[in-house]
VMD Tcl script that draws the C-alpha trace (Angstrom):
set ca {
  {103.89 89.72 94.45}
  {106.14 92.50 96.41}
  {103.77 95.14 97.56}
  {105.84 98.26 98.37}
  {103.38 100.21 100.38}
  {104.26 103.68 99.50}
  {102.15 105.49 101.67}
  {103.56 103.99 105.05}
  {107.24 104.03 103.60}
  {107.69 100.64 103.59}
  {108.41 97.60 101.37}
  {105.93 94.56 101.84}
  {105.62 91.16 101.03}
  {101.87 90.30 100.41}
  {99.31 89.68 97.34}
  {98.02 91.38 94.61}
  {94.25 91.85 95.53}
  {93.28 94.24 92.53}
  {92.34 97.03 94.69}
  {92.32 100.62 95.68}
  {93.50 100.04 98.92}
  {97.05 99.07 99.85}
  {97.75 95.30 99.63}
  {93.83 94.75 100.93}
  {90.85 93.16 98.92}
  {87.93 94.51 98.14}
  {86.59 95.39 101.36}
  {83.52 93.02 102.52}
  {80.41 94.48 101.95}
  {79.07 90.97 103.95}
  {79.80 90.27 107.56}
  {80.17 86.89 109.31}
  {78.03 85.02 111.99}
  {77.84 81.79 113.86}
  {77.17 78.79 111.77}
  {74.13 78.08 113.69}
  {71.01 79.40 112.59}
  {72.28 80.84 109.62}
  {70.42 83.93 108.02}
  {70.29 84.51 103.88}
  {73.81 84.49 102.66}
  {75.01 86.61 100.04}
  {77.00 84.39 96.65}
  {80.38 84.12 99.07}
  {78.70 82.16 101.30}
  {79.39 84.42 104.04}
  {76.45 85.34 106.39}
  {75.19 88.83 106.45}
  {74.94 90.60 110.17}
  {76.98 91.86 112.99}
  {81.08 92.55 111.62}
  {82.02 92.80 114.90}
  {81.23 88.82 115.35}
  {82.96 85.60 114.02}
  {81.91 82.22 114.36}
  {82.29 80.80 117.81}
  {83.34 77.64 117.19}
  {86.18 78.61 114.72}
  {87.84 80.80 116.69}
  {89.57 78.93 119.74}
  {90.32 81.48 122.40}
  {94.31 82.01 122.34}
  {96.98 84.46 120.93}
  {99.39 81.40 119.60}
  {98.28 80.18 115.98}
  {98.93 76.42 115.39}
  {97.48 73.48 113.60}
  {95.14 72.13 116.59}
  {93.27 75.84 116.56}
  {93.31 75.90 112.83}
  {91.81 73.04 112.71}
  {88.79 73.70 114.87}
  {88.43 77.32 112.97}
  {87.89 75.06 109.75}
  {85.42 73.23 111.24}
  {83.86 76.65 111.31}
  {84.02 77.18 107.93}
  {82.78 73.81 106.91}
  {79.74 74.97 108.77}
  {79.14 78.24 106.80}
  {79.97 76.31 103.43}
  {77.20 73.77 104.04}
  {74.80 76.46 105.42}
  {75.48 78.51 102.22}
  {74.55 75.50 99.84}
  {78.06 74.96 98.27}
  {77.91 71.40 97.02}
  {79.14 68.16 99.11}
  {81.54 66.98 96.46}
  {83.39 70.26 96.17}
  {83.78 70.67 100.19}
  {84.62 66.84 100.48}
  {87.56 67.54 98.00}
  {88.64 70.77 99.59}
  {88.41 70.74 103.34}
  {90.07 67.71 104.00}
  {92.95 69.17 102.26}
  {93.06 72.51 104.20}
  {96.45 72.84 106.28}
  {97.80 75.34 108.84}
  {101.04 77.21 107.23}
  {102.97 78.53 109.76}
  {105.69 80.19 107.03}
  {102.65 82.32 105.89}
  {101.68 83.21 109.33}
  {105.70 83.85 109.97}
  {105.72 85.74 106.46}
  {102.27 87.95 107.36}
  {104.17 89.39 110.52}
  {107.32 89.48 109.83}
  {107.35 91.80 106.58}
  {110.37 93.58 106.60}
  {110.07 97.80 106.54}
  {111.42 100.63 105.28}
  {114.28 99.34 103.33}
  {114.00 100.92 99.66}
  {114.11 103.84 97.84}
  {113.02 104.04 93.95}
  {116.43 104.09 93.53}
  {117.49 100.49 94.97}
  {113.75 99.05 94.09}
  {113.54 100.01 90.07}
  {116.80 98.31 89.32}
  {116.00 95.10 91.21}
  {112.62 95.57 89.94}
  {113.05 96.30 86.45}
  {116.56 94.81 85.77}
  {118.19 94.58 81.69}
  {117.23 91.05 81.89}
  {113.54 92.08 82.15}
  {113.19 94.47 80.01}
  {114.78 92.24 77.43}
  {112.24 89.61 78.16}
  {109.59 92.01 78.22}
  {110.36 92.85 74.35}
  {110.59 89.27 73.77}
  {107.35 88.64 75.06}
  {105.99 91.76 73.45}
  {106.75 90.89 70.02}
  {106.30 86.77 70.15}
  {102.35 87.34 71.80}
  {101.64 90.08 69.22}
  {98.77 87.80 67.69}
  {97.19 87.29 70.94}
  {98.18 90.56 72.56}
  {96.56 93.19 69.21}
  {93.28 91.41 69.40}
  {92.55 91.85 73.06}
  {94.16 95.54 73.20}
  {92.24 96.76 70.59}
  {88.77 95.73 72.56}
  {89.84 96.38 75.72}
  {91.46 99.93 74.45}
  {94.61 99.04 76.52}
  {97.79 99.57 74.91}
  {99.57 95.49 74.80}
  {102.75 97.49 75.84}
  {101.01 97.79 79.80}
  {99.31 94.62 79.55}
  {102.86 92.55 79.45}
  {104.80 94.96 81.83}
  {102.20 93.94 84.09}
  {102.49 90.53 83.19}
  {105.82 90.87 83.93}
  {105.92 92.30 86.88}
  {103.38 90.39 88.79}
  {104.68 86.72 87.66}
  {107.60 86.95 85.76}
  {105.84 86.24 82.40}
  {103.64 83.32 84.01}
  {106.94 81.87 85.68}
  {106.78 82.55 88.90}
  {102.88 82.24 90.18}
  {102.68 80.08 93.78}
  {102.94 76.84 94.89}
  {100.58 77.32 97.82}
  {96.59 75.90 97.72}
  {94.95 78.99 97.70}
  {92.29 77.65 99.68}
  {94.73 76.64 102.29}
  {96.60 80.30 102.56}
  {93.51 82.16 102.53}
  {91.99 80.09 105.54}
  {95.88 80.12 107.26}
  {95.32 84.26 106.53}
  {92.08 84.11 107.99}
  {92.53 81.99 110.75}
  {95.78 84.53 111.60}
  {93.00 86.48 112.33}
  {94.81 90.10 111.68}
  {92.51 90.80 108.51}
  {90.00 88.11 109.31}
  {87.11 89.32 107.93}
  {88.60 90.36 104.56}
  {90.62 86.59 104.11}
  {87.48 84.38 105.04}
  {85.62 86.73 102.20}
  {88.27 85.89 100.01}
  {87.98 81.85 101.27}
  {84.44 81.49 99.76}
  {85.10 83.55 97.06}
  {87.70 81.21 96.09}
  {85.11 78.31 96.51}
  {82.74 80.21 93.88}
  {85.29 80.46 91.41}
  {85.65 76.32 91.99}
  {82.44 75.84 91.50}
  {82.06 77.65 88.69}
  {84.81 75.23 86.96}
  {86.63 78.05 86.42}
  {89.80 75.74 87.55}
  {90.33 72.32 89.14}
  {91.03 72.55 92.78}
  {94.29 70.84 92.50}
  {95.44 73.52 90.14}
  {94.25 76.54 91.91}
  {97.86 77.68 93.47}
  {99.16 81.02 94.35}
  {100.78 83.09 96.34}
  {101.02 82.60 100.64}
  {98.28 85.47 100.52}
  {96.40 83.84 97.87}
  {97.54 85.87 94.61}
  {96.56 83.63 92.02}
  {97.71 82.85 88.28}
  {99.95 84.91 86.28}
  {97.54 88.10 86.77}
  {98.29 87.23 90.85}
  {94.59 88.38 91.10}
  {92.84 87.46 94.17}
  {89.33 85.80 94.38}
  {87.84 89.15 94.63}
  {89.90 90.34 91.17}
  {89.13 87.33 89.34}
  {85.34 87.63 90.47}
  {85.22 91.50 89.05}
  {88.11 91.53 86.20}
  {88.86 87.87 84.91}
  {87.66 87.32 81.55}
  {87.66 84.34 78.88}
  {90.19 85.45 76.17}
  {89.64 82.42 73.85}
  {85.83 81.46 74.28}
  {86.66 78.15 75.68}
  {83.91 79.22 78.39}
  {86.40 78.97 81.15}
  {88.27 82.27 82.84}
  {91.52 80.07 83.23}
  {94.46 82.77 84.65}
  {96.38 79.69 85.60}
  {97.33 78.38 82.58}
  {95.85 80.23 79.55}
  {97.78 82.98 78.69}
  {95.00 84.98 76.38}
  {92.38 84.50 79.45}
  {95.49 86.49 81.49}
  {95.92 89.17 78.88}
  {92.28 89.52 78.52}
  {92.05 89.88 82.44}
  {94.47 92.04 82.73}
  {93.02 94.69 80.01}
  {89.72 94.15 81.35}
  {90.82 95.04 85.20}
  {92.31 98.37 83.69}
  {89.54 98.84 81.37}
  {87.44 98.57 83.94}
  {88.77 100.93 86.56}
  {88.84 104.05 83.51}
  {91.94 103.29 81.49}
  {92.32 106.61 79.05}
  {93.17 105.00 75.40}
  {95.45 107.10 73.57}
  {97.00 108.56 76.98}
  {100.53 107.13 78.61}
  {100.76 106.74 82.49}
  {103.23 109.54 83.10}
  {106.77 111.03 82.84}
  {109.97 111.38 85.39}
  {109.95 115.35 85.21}
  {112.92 118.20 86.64}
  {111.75 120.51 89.16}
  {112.99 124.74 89.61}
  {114.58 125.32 92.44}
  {112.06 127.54 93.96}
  {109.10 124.72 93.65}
  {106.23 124.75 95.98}
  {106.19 121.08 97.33}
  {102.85 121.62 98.38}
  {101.35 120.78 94.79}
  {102.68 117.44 95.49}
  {100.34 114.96 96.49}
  {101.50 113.98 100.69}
  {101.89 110.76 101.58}
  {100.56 108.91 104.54}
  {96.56 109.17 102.63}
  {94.32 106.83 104.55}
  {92.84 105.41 101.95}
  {92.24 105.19 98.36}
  {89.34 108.28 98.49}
  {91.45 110.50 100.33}
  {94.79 110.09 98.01}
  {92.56 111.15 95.17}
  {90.81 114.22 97.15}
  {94.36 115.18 97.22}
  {95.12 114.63 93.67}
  {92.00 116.38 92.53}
  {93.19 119.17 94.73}
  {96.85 119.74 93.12}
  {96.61 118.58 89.51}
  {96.91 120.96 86.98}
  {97.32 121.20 82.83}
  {100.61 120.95 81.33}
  {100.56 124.72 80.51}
  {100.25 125.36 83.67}
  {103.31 122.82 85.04}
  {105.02 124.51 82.55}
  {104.65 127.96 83.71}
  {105.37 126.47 87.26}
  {108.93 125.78 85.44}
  {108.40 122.06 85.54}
  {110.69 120.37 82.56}
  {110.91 117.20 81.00}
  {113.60 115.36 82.62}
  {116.38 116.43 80.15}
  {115.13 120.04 80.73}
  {113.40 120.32 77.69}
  {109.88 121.96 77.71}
  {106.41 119.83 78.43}
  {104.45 118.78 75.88}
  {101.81 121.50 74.85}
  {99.08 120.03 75.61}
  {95.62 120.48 77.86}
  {96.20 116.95 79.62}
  {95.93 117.68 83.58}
  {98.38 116.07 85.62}
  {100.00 115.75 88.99}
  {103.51 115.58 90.50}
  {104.29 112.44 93.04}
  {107.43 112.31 94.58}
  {107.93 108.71 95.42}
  {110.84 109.18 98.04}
  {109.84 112.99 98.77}
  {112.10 116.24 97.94}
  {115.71 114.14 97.61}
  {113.70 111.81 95.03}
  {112.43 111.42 91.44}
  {109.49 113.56 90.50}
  {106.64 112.63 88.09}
  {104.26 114.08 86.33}
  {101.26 111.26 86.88}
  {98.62 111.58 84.37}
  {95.09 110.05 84.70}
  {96.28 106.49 84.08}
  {98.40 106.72 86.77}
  {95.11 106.49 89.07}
  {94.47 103.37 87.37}
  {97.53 101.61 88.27}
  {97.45 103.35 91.68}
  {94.23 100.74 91.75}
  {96.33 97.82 90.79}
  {98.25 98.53 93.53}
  {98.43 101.89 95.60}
  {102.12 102.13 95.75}
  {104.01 104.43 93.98}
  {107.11 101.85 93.59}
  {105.38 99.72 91.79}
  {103.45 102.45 89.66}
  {106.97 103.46 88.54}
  {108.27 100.12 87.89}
  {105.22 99.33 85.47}
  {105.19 102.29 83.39}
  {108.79 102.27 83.06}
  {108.66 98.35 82.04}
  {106.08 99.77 79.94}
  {108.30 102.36 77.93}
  {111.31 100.35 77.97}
  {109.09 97.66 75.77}
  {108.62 100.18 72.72}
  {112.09 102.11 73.95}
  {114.55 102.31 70.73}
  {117.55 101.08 72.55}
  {120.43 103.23 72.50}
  {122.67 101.56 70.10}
  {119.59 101.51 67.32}
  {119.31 105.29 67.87}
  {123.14 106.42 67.59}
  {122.76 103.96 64.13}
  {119.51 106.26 63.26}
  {121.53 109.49 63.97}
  {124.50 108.43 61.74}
  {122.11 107.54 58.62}
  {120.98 111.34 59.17}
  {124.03 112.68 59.63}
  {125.40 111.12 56.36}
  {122.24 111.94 54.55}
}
mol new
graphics top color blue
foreach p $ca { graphics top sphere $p radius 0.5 }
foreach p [lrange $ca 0 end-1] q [lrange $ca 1 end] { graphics top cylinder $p $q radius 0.2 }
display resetview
């Protein structure tokens, strides 16, 4: 998936990890030690202890990454594997397949910066030939797609933009083993910790015959499926959408929809409540009621939202208009203005829903490409709504 990290400025190429913080996972809550005398392990496999510590063996003491040191920091791994209890079988099939990926090493540090606005990304993004297949997609899955928003409380309108936007409508989802990028991320060694987490993780979820190892592909960063979850995602949000008893993102499209309701069902989707809408500004607006960028972390960008939203009344009396200049809605919804590319950009009024996909992915690109996939799906296109104005007229 593109990850346009809004709060440095930049546009980057990395992995959907379902969370709060910028293109990271979860963070661990588990740190690593040597293989040797192995303490309890929590269900990752991963030894709890010192952070600042990796295993000795597996780390071979130079700056330049190649195959020769990758392998010897797999022979690492193998140790923690077998001293967490994962069985022979599965290691025997997966270890021996592990490979060094220099492209993803290449691709991890040489992510390009700074080169978008919402106004070059949203087109490329969310192009007429999207859109169209978005409607397509909406209407052919409607069978699938009611049952799972009405349970989940997610409107099937979000569920396929996001579908869309994070594999092309299950067409575009990885070629790479995701065992083998996560242990070419780890062994890269830049966010370690976080990509050897994400290694085990990915041998529970083959263990738990969730998928066969030879079809467990992603992204280089290990994005998996059409959700592009990582193994931390699919270990909190994936879900069986056709009680086949198998969470299968890969290949079953209802198990995706289901996993992609339950991941914003899960972090407090509002049912009944849109994600926001592109708003005017007066000219004498205080740009301090918009949230800053550059927030360190998840926590901090919401301290700042809880700081500036207000109701709609109140937007209102701030002269804040719809963006045809028409008045807000009258309503007691709180909301707060982001300004994706600052005072020459768009403005939005972000409602609480906009928080969730801010957890999706804390970039307020790809916020704005969603939820306006989103509306384009149940849009009236133009020529349906001159025809609508002309059977009025002549009535």
């Amino acid at each position: 998936m593109i990850l346009v990290t809004l709060l440095a400025g930049t546009v980057t190429a990395c992995s959907h990890a379902g969370t709060s913080d910028s293109a990271a996972a979860h963070k661990a809550a588990v740190a690593n030690k040597p293989a040797a005398n192995q303490p309890a392990v929590n269900r990752t496999g991963v030894a709890k202890g010192d952070s600042a510590k990796t295993t000795a063996a597996a780390q071979p003491d130079t700056s330049e990454k190649n195959a020769a040191g990758f392998q010897l920091y797999v022979k690492g791994l193998r140790q923690q594997a077998e001293a967490a209890g994962y069985p022979k079988a599965l290691l025997d099939e997966v270890f021996p397949t592990l490979k060094f990926h220099h492209t993803v090493v290449k691709a991890d540090k040489g992510q390009p910066e700074f080169v978008e606005t919402l106004d070059t990304y949203l087109p490329k993004r969310v192009n007429a030939q999207r859109i169209k297949m978005a409607r397509e997609a909406y209407q052919k899955y409607q069978a699938e797609l009611a049952p799972i928003s009405a349970q989940y409380g997610v409107p099937a309108r979000f569920i396929v933009a996001l579908w869309g936007l994070e594999s092309a409508f299950g067409r575009i989802t990885g070629n790479y083993s995701v065992p083998s990028a996560l242990a070419t991320m780890a062994y890269e060694g830049r966010r370690e910790e976080m990509f050897r987490r994400e290694f085990f993780l990915a041998l529970d979820i083959l263990r738990e015959g969730h998928v066969k190892f030879a079809n467990m592909k992603g992204s280089w960063a290990g994005a998996m499926g059409h959700t592009q979850f990582m193994p931390s995602a699919f270990i909190k949000y994936a879900q069986d959408g056709d009680g086949d008893g198998h969470k299968d993102i890969w290949t079953n499209r209802r198990d995706a929809f289901a996993s992609i309701a339950s991941y914003l069902k899960t972090e407090g989707w509002h049912n009944g409540q849109s994600w926001g809408r592109q708003v005017r500004l007066p000219k004498n607006f205080d740009y301090s009621r918009v949230i800053p960028k550059g927030s360190k972390d998840r926590a901090q960008w919401l301290d700042w939202w809880r700081e500036r939203e207000l109701p709609l009344s109140q937007w209102q009396k701030l002269g804040v208009r719809l963006a045809d200049g028409s008045p807000l809605p009258k309503s007691a919804l709180k909301a707060a203005v982001v300004m994706p590319d600052d005072k020459d950009g768009r403005a939005y009024l972000a409602y609480p829903n906009y928080q969730v996909l801010m957890h999706w992915n804390r970039s307020y690109y790809f916020v704005s490409s969603v939820g306006y996939l989103a509306d384009e799906i149940v849009a009236t296109p133009a020529g349906k709504k001159a025809a609508k104005s002309t059977q009025k007229t002549a009535k």
